[in-house]
N, C-alpha and C positions, 0 to 999 in steps of 0.2 A: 155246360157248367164252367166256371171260372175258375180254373186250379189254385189259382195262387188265394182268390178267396176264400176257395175250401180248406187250403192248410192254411189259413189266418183263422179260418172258422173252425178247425178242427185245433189246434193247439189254444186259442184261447177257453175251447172245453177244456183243454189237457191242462191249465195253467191256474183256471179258476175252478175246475171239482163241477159244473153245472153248469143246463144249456140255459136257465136262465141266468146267471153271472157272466155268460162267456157273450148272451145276448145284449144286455147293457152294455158290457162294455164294447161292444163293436157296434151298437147305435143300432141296431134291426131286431125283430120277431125272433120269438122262441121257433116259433114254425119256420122261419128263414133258415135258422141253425142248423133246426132238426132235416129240414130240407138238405141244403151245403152237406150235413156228415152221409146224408142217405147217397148221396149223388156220386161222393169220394167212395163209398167202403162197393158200391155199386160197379166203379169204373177198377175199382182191385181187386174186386169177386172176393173181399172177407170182410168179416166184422172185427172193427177196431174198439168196437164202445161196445159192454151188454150194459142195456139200460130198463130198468122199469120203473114201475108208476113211484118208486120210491128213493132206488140210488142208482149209479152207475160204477162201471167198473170198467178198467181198459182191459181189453185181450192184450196176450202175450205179442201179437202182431201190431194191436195198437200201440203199447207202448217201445216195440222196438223202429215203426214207421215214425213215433214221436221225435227219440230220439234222434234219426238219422234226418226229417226233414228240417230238422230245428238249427243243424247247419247251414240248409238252402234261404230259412228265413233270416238269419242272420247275415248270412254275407250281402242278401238283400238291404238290408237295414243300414250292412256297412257303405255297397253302393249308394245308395240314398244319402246319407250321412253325406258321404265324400261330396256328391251333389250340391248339400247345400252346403258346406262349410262358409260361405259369406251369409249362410241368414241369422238375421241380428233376434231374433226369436226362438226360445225354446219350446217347445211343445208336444202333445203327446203324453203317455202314462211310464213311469219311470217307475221298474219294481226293484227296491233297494232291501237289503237285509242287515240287521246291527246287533250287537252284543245287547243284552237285555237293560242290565244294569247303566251303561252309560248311555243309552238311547231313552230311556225314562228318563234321568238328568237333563238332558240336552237336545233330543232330536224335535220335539213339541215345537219347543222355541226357534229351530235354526229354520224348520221347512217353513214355518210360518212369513219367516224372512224368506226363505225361496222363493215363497208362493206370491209375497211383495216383488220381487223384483221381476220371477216371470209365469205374471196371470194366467198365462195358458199350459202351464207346465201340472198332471197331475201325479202321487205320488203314492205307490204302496209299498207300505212299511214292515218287513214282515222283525221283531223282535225274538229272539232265541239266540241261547248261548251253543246252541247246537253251529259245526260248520258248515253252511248251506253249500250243495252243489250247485253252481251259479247256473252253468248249462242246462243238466237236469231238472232245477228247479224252476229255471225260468226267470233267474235276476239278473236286472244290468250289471248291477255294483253290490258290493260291501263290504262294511267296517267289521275291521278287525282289528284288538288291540291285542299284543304279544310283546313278549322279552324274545322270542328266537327269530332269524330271519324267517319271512313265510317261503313255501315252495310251492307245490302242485299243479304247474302249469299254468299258473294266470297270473296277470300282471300283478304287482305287489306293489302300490307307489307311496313311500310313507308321508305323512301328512304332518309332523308333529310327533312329543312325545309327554308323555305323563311321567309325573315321581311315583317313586313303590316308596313305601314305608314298612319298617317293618314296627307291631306294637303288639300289646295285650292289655288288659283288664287290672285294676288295682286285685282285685279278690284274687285273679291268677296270679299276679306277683307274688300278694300276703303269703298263698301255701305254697308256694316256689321259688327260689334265689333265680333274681332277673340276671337271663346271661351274660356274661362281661366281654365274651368273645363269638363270633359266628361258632366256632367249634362246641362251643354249650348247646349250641340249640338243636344237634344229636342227642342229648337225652329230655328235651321239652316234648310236652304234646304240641306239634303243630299244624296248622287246619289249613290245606293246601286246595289251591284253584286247578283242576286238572281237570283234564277230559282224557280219558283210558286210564289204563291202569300201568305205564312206566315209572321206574323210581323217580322220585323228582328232588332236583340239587338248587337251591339258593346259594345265588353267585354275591361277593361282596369283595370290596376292595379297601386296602388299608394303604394310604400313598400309592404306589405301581402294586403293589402284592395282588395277587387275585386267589379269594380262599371261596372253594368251592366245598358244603355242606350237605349231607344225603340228610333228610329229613323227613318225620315218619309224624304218624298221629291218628287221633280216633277219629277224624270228617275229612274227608276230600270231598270236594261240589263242585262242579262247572259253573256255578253261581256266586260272583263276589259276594253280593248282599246278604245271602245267608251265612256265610264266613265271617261276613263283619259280627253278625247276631250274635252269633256260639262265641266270637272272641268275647264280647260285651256280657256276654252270661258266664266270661271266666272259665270258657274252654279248655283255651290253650293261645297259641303266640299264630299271628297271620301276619301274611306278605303283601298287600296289594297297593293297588293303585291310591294315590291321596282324595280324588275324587269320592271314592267311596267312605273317607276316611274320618274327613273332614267333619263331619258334626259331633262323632264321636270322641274326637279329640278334644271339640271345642266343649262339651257338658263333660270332659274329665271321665268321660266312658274307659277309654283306652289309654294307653300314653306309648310316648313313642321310646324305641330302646335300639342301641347301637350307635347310638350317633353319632360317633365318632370312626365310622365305619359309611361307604360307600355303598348303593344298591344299583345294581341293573334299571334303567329307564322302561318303561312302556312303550311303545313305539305303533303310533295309530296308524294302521295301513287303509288303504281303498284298493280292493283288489276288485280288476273284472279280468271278463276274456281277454284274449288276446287278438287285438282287433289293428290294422292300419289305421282306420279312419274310426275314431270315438263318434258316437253320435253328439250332436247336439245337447241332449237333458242330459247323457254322463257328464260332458265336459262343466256346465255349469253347474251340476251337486258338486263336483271336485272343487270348483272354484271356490264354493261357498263353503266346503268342509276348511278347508286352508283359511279362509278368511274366520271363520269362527274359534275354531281351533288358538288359531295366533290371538284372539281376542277373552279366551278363557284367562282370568284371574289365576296369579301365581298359586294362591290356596288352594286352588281346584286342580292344577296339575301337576 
């Protein structure tokens, strides 16, 4: 048996859910597969995969074997990488992860441009506002927009930034006096982008002042797009990004308020591991996020 293509053949089960996904994509037979994991769990004396005629499931060995060999195929990858650093071609399958809402905007059109400049580069997209664990999950890269610096151990590199806005809905105005000051928007219903449940403070700035605001409301979502909704249906007052913002500004949906008052930017990161040597397909998505990014229209960010 060939170890190193047994943990290629064993983790692309672990990354694709199936011996037939995990067979496409490494170019061989379901029965090759199923060969490769019988040969691994044979040469360890345990089962790492229960599998029947219907699903499978990792044992508590398999996915602790997952996790620990996913380091050895990594720093492989990074050896390789460092390797080629003069090849003028990208290649290979590049699994990237992006916030829902500005990936539906924007990701269509920009791989499409990837995919122009290198033919042999292929690309899975996974979309969730969820934070993907890059290692566990098995992604090179991904976008993430935030107001806070990111932490967690993985490279953070930001790319650009977007405008917040703050607005609401004409009907929400009509049965509410629109605030005059951040300090108003303490007694507004406001519909916050948040993922857990800590208080959450909108930052604002009037010249140097920086006035920080605790804000409460009936909808917190991890999902900008249905935020913009409920503002639109006269909820209450939302903070987000202008990309999200934009058509409902332009039909007089929303309108914007404060504005004589400063917001926090958005700040688009590409976070991966923390690697020496980037492979090849990260460095050129990075390229191309910076190139698109800088080529979005001032309305859009």
């Amino acid at each position: 048996m060939d170890k190193l293509v047994a943990l290629r053949v064993f983790h692309s089960i672990h990354d694709s859910g199936s011996f037939v996904a995990a067979a496409a994509r490494l170019e061989m037979s379901t029965a090759m597969v199923s060969k490769y994991l019988g040969a691994l769990e044979q040469e360890l004396g345990t089962r790492l995969i229960q599998r029947t005629t219907r699903r499978l499931a990792f044992t508590e060995a398999g996915l602790d074997y997952a996790r620990r060999t996913a380091l050895v195929l990594a720093q492989l990858e990074e050896a390789d990488a460092a390797a080629m650093q003069q090849s003028v071609e990208a290649r290979g399958t590049l699994r990237m992860a992006a916030p829902l809402s500005f990936g539906m905007r924007y990701l269509g059109e920009w791989l499409a441009e990837l995919r122009c400049r290198h033919p042999l580069l292929q690309v899975e997209l996974e979309l969730s506002d969820r934070q993907v664990d890059l290692v566990e999950d098995g992604f090179d890269l991904a976008l993430r927009i935030s107001t806070q610096p990111l932490g967690g151990g993985l490279i953070a590199r930001p790319l650009g930034r977007i405008d917040m806005l703050l607005c609401a809905a004409p009907s929400y105005l009509a049965a509410n006096p629109a605030p005059q000051t951040p300090a108003d928007l303490a007694r507004h219903s406001c519909l916050r982008y948040q993922q857990g449940n800590q208080p959450q403070v909108w930052r604002f700035w009037h010249g140097d002042e920086e006035i920080a605001v605790a804000v409460d409301g009936p909808l917190q979502s991890n999902n900008g797009d249905v935020l913009v909704s409920a503002a639109v249906a006269g909820m209450g007052i939302l903070h987000q990004p202008r990309f999200l913002l934009e058509d409902a500004l332009q039909r007089g949906q929303l309108q914007p308020l404060l504005a004589d008052y400063r917001t926090r930017s958005a700040e688009v990161y590409v976070v991966y591991p923390a690697r020496r040597y980037l492979p090849m397909k990260v460095r050129v998505l990075i390229e191309l996020l910076q190139d698109m990014l800088a080529r979005l229209a001032p309305a859009a960010r």
